[in-house]
Every structure is written in structure tokens, then in C-alpha cells.
C-alpha positions as CSV (number, residue, x, y, z in Angstrom):
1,X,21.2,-15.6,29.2
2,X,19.2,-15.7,26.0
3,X,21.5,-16.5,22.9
4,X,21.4,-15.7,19.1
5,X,22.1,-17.3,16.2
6,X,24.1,-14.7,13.6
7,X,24.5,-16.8,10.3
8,X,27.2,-14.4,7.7
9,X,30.0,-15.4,5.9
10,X,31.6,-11.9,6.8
11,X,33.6,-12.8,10.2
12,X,34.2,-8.7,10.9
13,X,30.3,-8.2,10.7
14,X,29.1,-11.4,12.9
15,X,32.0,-9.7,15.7
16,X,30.8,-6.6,15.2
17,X,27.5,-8.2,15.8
18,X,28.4,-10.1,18.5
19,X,29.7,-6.9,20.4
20,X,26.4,-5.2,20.0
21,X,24.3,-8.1,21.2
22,X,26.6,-8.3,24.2
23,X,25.9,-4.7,25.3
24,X,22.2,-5.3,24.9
25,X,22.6,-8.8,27.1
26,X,22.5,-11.4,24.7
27,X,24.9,-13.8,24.4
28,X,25.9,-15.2,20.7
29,X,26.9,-18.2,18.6
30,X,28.2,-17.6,15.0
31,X,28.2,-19.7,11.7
32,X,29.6,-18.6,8.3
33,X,26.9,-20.6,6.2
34,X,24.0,-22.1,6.3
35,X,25.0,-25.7,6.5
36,X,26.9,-24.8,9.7
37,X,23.7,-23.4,11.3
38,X,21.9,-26.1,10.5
39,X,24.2,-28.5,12.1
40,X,24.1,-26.2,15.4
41,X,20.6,-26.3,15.5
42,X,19.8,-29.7,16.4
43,X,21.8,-29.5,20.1
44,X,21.0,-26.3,20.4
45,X,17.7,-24.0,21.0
46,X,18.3,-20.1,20.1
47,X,16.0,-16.8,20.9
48,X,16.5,-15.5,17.4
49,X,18.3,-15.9,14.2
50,X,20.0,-13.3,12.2
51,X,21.3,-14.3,8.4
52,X,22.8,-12.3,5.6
53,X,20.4,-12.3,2.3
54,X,24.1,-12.8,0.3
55,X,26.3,-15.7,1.1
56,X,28.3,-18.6,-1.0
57,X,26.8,-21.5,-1.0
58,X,23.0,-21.4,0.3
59,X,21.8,-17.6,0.1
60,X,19.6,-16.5,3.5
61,X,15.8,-17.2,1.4
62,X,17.0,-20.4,-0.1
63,X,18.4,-21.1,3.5
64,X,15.1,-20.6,5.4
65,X,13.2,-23.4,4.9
66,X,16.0,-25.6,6.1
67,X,16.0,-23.1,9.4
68,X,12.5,-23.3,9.9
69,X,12.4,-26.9,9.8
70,X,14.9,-27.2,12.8
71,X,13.6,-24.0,14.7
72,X,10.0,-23.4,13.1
73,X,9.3,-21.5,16.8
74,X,12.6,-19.8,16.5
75,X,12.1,-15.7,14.7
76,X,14.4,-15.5,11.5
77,X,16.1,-11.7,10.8
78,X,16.9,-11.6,7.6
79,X,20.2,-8.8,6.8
80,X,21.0,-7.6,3.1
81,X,23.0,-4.6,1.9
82,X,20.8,-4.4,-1.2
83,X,17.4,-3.0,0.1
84,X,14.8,-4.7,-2.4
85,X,10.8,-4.9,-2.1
86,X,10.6,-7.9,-3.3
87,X,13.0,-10.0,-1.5
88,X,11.2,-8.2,1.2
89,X,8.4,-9.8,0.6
90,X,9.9,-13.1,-0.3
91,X,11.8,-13.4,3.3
92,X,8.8,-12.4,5.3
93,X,6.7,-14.8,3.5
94,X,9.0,-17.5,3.6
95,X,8.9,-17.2,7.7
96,X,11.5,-14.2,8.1
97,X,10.0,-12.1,11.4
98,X,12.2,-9.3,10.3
99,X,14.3,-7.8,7.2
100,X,16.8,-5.3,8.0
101,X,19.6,-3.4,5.3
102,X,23.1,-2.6,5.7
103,X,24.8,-1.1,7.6
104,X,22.1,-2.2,10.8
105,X,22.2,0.1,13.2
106,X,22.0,-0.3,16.8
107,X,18.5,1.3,17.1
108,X,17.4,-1.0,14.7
109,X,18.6,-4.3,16.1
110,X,17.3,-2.9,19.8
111,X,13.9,-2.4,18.3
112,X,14.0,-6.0,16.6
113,X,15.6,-7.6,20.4
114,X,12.5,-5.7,22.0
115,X,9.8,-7.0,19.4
116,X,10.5,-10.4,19.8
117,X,8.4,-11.2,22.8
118,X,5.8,-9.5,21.9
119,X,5.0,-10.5,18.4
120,X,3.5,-13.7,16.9
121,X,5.8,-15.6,14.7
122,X,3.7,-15.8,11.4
123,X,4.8,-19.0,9.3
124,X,4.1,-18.5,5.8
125,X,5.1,-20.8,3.3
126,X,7.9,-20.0,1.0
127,X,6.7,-18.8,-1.9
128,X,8.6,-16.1,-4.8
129,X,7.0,-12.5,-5.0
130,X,5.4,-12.0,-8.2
131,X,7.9,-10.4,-10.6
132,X,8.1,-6.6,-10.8
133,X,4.9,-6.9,-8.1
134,X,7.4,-3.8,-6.4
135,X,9.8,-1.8,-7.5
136,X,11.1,0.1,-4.2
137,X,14.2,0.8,-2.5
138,X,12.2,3.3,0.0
139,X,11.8,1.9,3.7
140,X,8.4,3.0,3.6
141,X,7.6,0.8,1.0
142,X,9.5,-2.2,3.2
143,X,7.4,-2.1,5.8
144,X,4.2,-1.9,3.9
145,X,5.3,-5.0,2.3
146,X,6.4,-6.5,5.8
147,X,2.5,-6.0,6.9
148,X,1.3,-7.6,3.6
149,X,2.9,-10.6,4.3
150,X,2.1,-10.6,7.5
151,X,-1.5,-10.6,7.2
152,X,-2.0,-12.5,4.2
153,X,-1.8,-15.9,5.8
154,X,-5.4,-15.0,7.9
155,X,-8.3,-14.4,6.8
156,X,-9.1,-11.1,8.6
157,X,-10.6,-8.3,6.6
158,X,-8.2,-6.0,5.6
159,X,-8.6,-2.1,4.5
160,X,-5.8,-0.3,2.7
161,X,-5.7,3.4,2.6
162,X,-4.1,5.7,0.2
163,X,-4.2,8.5,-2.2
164,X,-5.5,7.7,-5.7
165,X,-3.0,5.5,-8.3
166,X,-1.0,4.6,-4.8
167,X,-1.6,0.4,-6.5
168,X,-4.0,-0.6,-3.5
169,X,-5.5,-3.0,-5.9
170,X,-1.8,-4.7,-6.2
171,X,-1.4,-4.4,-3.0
172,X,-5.1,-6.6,-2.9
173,X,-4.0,-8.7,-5.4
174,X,-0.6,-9.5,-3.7
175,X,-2.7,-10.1,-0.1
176,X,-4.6,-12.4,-2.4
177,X,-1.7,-14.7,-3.9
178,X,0.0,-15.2,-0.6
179,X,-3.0,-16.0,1.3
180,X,-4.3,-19.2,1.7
181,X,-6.6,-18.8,-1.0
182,X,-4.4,-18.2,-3.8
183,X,-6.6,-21.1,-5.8
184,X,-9.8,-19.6,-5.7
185,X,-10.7,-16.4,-7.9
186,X,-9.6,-12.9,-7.1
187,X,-12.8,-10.5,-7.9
188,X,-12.1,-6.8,-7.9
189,X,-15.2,-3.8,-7.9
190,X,-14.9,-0.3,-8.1
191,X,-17.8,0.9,-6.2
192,X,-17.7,4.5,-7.3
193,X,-17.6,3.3,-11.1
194,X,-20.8,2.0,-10.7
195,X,-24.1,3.5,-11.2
196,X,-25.8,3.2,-7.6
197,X,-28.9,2.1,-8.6
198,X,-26.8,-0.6,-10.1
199,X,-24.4,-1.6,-7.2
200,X,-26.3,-3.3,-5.3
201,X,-26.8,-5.7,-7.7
202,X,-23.0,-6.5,-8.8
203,X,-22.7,-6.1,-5.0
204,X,-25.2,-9.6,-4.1
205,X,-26.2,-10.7,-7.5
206,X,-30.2,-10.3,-8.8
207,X,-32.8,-13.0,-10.1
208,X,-34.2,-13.2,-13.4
209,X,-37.5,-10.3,-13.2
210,X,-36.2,-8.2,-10.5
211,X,-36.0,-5.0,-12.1
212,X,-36.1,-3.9,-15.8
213,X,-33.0,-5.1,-17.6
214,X,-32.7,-8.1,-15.0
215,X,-33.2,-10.4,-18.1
216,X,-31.4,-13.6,-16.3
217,X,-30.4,-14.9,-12.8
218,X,-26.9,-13.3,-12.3
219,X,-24.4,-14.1,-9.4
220,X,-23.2,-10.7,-7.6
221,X,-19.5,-10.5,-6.6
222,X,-19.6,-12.3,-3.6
223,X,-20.3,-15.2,-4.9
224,X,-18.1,-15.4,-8.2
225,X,-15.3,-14.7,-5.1
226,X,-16.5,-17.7,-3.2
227,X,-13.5,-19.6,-2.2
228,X,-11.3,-16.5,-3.0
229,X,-11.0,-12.9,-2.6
230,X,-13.1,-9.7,-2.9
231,X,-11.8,-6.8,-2.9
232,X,-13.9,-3.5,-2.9
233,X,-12.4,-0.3,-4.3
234,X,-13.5,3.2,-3.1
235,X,-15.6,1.6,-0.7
236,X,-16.2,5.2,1.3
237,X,-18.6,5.8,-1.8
238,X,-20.8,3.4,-0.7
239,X,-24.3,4.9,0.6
240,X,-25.4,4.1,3.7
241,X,-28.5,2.3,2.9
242,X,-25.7,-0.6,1.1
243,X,-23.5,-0.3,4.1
244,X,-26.2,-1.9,6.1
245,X,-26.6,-4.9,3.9
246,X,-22.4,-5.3,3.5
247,X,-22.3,-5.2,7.2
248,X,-24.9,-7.6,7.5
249,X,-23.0,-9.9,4.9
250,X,-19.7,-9.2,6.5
251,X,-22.0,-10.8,9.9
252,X,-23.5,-13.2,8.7
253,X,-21.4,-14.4,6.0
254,X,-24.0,-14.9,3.7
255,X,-26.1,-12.9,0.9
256,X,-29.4,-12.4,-0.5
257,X,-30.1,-11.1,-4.1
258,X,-32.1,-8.3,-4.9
259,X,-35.6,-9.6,-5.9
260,X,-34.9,-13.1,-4.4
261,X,-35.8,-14.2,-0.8
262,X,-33.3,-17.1,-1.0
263,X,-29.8,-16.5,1.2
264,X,-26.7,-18.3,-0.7
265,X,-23.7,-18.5,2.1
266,X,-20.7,-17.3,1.1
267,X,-17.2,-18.1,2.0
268,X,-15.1,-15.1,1.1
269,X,-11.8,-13.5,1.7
270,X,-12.9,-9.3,2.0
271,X,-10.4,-6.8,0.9
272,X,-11.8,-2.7,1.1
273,X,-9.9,0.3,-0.4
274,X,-10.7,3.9,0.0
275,X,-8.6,6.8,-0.7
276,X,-11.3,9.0,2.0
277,X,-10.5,9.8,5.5
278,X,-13.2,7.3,6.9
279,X,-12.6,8.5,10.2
280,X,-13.9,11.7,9.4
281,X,-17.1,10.6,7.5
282,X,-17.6,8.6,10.3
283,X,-17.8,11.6,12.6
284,X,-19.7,13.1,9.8
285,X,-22.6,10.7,9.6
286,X,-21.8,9.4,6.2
287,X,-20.1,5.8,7.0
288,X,-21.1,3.7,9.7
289,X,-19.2,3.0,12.4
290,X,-19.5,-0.4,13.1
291,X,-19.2,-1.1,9.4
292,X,-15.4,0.8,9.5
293,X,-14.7,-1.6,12.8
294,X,-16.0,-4.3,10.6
295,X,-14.0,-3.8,7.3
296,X,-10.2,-2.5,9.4
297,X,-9.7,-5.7,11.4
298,X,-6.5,-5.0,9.9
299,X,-5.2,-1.8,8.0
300,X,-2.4,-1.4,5.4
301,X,-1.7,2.1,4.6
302,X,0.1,3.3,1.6
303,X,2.7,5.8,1.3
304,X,2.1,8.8,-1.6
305,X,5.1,8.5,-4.5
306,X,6.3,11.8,-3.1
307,X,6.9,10.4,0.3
308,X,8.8,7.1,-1.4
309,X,12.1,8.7,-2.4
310,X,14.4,7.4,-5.2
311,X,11.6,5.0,-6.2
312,X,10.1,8.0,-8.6
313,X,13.4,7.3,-10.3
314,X,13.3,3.5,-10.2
315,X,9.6,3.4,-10.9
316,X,10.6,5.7,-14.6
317,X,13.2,3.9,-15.0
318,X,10.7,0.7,-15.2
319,X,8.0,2.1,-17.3
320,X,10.7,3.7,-19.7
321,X,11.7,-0.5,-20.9
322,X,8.6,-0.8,-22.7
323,X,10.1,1.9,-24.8
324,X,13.7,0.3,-26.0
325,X,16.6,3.1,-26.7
326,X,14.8,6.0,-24.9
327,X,16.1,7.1,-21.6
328,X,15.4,10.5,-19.4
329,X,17.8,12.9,-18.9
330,X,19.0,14.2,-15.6
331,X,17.6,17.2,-15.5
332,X,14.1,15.7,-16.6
333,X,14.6,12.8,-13.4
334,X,15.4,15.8,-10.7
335,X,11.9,17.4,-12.4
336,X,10.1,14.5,-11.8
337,X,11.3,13.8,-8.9
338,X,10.8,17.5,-7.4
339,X,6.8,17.2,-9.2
340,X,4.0,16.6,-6.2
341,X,2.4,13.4,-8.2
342,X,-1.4,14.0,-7.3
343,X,-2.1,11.0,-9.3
344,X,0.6,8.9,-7.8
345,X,2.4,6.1,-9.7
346,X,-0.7,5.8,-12.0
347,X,0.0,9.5,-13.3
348,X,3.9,9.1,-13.4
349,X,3.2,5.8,-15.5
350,X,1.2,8.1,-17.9
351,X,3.4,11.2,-18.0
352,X,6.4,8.9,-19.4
353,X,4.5,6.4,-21.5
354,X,3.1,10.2,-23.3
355,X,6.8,11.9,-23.0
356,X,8.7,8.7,-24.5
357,X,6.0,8.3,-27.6
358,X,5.8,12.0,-27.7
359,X,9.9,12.7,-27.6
360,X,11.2,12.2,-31.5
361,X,14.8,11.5,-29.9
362,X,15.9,9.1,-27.8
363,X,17.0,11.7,-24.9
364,X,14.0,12.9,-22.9
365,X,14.8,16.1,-22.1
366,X,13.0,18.3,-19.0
367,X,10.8,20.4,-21.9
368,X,9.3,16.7,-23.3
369,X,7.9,15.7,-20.0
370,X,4.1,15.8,-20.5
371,X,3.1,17.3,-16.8
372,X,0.0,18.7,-15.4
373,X,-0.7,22.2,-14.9
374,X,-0.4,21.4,-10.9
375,X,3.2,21.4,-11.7
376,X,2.8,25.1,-11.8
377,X,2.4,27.2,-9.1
378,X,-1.0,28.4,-8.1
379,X,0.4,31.7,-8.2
380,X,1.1,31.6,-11.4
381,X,-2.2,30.6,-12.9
382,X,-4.3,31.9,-10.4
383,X,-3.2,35.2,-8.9
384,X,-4.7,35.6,-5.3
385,X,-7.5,38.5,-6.2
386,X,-9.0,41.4,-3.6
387,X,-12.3,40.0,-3.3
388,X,-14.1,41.7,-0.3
389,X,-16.0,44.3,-2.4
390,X,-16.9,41.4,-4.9
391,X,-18.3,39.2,-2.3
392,X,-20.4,41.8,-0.6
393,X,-22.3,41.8,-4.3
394,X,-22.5,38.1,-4.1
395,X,-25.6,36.4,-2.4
396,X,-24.8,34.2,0.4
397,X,-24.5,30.5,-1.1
398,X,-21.7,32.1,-3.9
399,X,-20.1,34.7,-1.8
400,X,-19.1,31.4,0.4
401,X,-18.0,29.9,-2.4
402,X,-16.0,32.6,-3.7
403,X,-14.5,33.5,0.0
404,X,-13.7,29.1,0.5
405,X,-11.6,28.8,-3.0
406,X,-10.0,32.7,-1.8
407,X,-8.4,30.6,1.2
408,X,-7.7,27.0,-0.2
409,X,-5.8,29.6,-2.7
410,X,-4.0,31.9,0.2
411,X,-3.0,28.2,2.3
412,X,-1.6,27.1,-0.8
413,X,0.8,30.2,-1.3
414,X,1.7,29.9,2.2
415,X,2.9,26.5,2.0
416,X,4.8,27.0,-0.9
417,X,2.2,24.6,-3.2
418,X,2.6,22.1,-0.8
419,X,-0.8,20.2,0.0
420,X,-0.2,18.4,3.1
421,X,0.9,21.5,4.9
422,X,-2.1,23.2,3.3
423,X,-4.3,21.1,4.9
424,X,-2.9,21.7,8.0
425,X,-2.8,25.7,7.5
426,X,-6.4,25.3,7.4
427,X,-7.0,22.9,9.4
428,X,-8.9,20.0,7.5
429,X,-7.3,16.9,6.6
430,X,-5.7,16.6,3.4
431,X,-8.1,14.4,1.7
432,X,-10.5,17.1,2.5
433,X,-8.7,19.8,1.0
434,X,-8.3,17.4,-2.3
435,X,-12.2,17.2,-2.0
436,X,-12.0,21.0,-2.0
437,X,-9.7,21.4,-5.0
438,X,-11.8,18.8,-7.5
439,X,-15.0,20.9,-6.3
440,X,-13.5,24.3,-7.4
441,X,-11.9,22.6,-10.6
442,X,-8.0,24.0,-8.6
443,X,-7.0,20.2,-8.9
444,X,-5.8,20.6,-12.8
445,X,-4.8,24.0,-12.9
């Protein structure tokens, strides 16, 4: 019979453990520290490991190095009852396979017992999370940061999707400084801030001559990321003409610069953002293919703030300490937390830096909150109107037009504002509707 290790200092919990692993056929040994568990590791060789976060003595990450060093094949779940991002991230890089929060259920330890033979045991070195890197209680946001620390060790290309002001570069960045390339430089590009006739060229660098303003030989940003990361923003802007040449670099690992006939290898880490459904412009003709197979050998997708709970709370909580003595009221937290948040933790960031210079008190109230029109329903700023008789007056391109924003309009009363199920009323996917809304300037109203 396979055996586990349970590592608490709370006797009732490791019985009430032990019970559970018993009716799922696994036999247990216990230990109320780490020191203990240490001891019964060198006799003894266990299927898994499960350690509280909180203990006297050695706490479960300052325990895990000293665990992996007697059982470094051996998968580590770490248990807390405080559910925290960061020490998230700090267990699963430091060689945790799991973290679960009190009260564990039985589902969940039956989903860990079932994973273990199946997945590879990453061992990461133990390193602490940059500070205030997350600030989450959501288990949403856990197991994004689970996958992060997961894949940061390899060097696979990874592609993290999510609305706008989600923090995919963070989420880059933190891929970045837990990778095995933490030394070398982290180089970030925003390829839809970037003129296109000039992307190429802060794509693969140019020599001196090349085209009018190429004054001086200039490395692109492959090469200032040599030895590091790269991580390209919006990279469904992209034409397809520069897909080509980034596939061909993504090959071949190697560049050429615009005007030069000179290769230069390069030897980085690739990181791709895009808030765009890339399936669908792949079925649309406007990304490649290959190039999406290329860039997603493994994908982290990011949760919108409305989807992440209490951490709307947390999160103004956070950007409120810049602003000593002001605090929100409780009727302006239930607001923000009942506001969609297009514009995502970027746009929650702005609306209380605004409200707290904005507020001459030290009590923001509900009416200070600087909030977007979007806050408001569409009925109330744009009132459905009969529009057949105007639309047989219209020629064909605007009578479209007019007839397209009539029903983005009609799904959004129907879903009661709500965008997601908008998008499913009428059938699109919900990036496509936002596409729809910026088009028809409904996004800000």
C-alpha cells in the first residue's frame, strides 16, 4: 500500500487526515514538525508529503528544502489556512507539487492523490516571490500562479492571454525572475504601440543606411534579450508579413537585420501576450497557424478582476497606501466591487489613485469614485431606437452599420450590461464583441 507523509502540529487534523487517506487506500505516517519528518525520512521512502504552511519551529517553505534534500523525487503538498498568492508561488517554486487552503476538502485531496502519477515533479529552487508581485486571495489567481512556477524553470515559449490591464507583463516578468535566466536582461515590446513600418526594426535591429532615419547600427530586441527574456505584448497585432520572419526566428533561433545580410544567433527566452482570441484570427486568416503552435508551447491564461472576487477589495485596499489617512467607505467598496472593470486592475488602479487625490476628506464615499460611463447602463445613455424606417433611407455599407450597433445594443439589455453573456446572445466571442464596442465608440459610454 502506498504511504503518505502528513507533517502538522495539529494532532485532530493529521487524524482527520489520516481517515481520509484510508478511505481513498493510502496508508499514513504522521509527524508534528519538521525535524520529526526529517528524521523519518532517511529509513523510510513515501508516495507524497502533505505539510502545514504554519507550524512552531520550522514553518512548511522554510521546511522544504530540508524535505527535498531527503526525498527530492518525493511530491510536497503544501496546506495553509491563510490562502496567499504569494506564498503560492513561493511553495511551488521552492519544489511544492501542490498548495491547498483550509479546511481541504475531500475532492480536493482526491484530485491531488489522482495527479500524482501523472504529473512531473518540477524542482525549482527556493527562491522568495517578489514583494507585492500578487495580491490575491481568489483561487483563480492560485492556480495561475501554480502554472507560473511551473513553467518558469523551462525554457518553452509561453503565451499568456487576457483582457487588457489583466498584468500579463507581471505575469512575464515574474516567468522571467524564476527562470533560469533571471541574470540576463528582461526586454519588453508592445507591438501595437509601434508604428509598423517601424516594428520590424525594434523587432531584429537595422544597420547603419538602411532606411532614412537609420543613422547608426542598432541591435533589435532580440538581441539586447540575448541571454534573457523577450516578451512581446499584443502580439495578435502583428501583420502577417512579420509573423513570417518571427516564426522563422522562433526556428531557427537566429535573426537578420533589416538592410543587413549578416544572421547574429540569438539565444533567447520568448514570452507573447495578446488580449485577441487568436484562435479566431487564425480561422480568419489574419495569424498564422503554425506561428500560434509556435508561440503556445505553453499557455497561462489570466482571469478578468471581475471573475477574482474579494481581490477588487484587497487590490484598493493596496493602491489606497500610497495615499496615507484615506480609506473607502463601504458603500464605495460594494460599488467597486459590483463595477464590470473593462480596464481591469490597470483601471481600478486609476479610478482610486483619481478618487483619493480627488476626495478633500479622508472617507471616500460612493459619490467620489471617479468611474466610467460603462458604469452606467446602456439603457440609460443610449435608449434602444425604432430604426427600420431609418435604415431603409440608409445606403447599404451604413444601414449595416446602424442595424450591427442596434443589436450589440438589444444583447446588451438582454444580459442585463453584462458582456460575456452578450457575446454569447449573439454569438461571437467576447473579445469580438469588445472589438465591436471600441468600433462604435459604446466602449466609454
Amino acid at each position: 500500500m502506498k504511504t503518505i507523509l502528513l507533517i502538522d502540529d495539529d494532532g485532530s487534523f493529521r487524524e482527520v487526515m489520516s481517515e481520509t487517506l484510508s478511505d481513498f487506500g493510502f496508508a499514513s505516517r504522521q509527524a508534528s514538525s519538521v525535524q520529526e519528518a526529517v528524521h523519518m525520512l532517511a529509513p523510510l521512502r513515501f508516495h507524497a508529503i502533505f505539510i502545514d504552511y504554519k507550524m512552531p519551529g520550522l514553518n512548511g517553505i522554510e521546511g522544504l528544502p530540508l524535505l527535498r534534500e531527503k526525498a527530492p523525487d518525493t511530491p510536497i503538498i503544501m496546506m495553509t489556512s491563510f490562502a496567499d498568492a504569494n506564498k503560492t508561488l513561493e511553495a511551488i517554486s521552492g519544489g511544492a507539487f501542490d498548495y491547498l487552503t483550509k479546511p481541504v476538502t475531500r475532492d480536493q485531496i482526491r484530485k491531488v492523490l489522482d495527479q500524482l502519477p501523472e504529473r512531473e515533479l518540477h524542482s525549482l529552487a527556493h527562491e522568495s516571490a517578489p514583494e507585492g508581485a500578487f495580491i490575491s486571495e481568489s483561487a483563480v489567481m492560485r492556480e495561475v500562479v501554480k502554472r507560473v512556477a511551473r513553467v518558469a524553470k523551462s525554457d518553452l515559449s509561453i503565451l499568456i492571454q487576457g483582457e487588457t490591464g489583466t498584468g500579463k507583463e507581471l505575469i512575464a516578468q515574474l516567468i522571467h525572475d524564476f527562470s533560469l535566466r533571471k541574470g540576463g536582461p528582461f526586454v519588453a515590446l508592445n507591438c501595437a504601440a509601434i508604428p509598423e513600418d517601424l516594428l520590424e526594426s525594434e523587432l531584429f535591429g537595422h544597420v547603419k543606411g538602411s532606411f532614412t532615419g537609420a543613422v547608426n547600427d542598432r541591435e533589435g530586441a532580440f538581441a539586447r534579450a540575448r541571454g534573457g527574456t523577450l516578451f512581446l505584448d499584443e502580439i495578435g497585432d502583428l501583420d502577417l508579413s512579420l509573423q513570417a520572419k518571427l516564426l522563422r526566428v522562433l526556428q531557427e533561433r537566429e535573426v537578420t537585420p533589416v538592410g543587413s545580410s549578416k544572421t547574429i544567433h540569438v539565444d533567447t527566452r520568448f514570452v507573447s501576450a495578446t488580449h485577441q482570441d487568436l484562435n479566431e484570427r487564425v480561422r480568419a486568416g489574419q495569424f498564422r497557424q503554425d506561428l500560434y503552435y509556435r508561440l503556445n508551447a505553453a499557455e497561462i491564461s489570466l482571469p478578468p478582476l471581475r471573475d477574482r472576487g474579494n481581490d477588487i477589495r484587497l487590490l484598493a485596499s493596496a493602491f489606497l497606501l500610497a495615499f496615507p489617512g484615506k480609506r473607502l467607505d463601504e458603500t464605495a467598496l460594494a460599488k467597486l466591487e459590483s463595477y464590470e472593470w473593462p480596464g481591469n486592475i490597470r483601471e481600478l488602479k486609476n479610478v482610486i489613485e483619481s478618487s483619493a487625490l480627488l476626495t478633500p476628506g479622508s472617507l471616500i464615499l460612493e459619490k467620489d469614485l471617479n468611474l466610467r460611463a460603462t458604469n452606467v447602463p446602456v439603457t440609460e445613455t443610449l435608449a434602444a431606437e425604432p430604426a427600420t424606417q431609418e435604415v431603409a433611407d440608409l445606403p447599404l455599407p451604413a444601414a449595416v452599420d446602424r442595424l450591427e450597433q442596434q443589436m450589440l445594443i438589444d444583447a446588451l439589455k438582454r444580459a442585463g450590461q453584462n458582456r460575456s453573456e452578450a457575446a454569447k446572445i449573439l454569438g461571437i466571442p467576447r473579445q469580438a464583441l469588445y472589438v465591436k464596442l471600441k468600433q462604435y465608440g459604446l466602449m466609454d459610454r
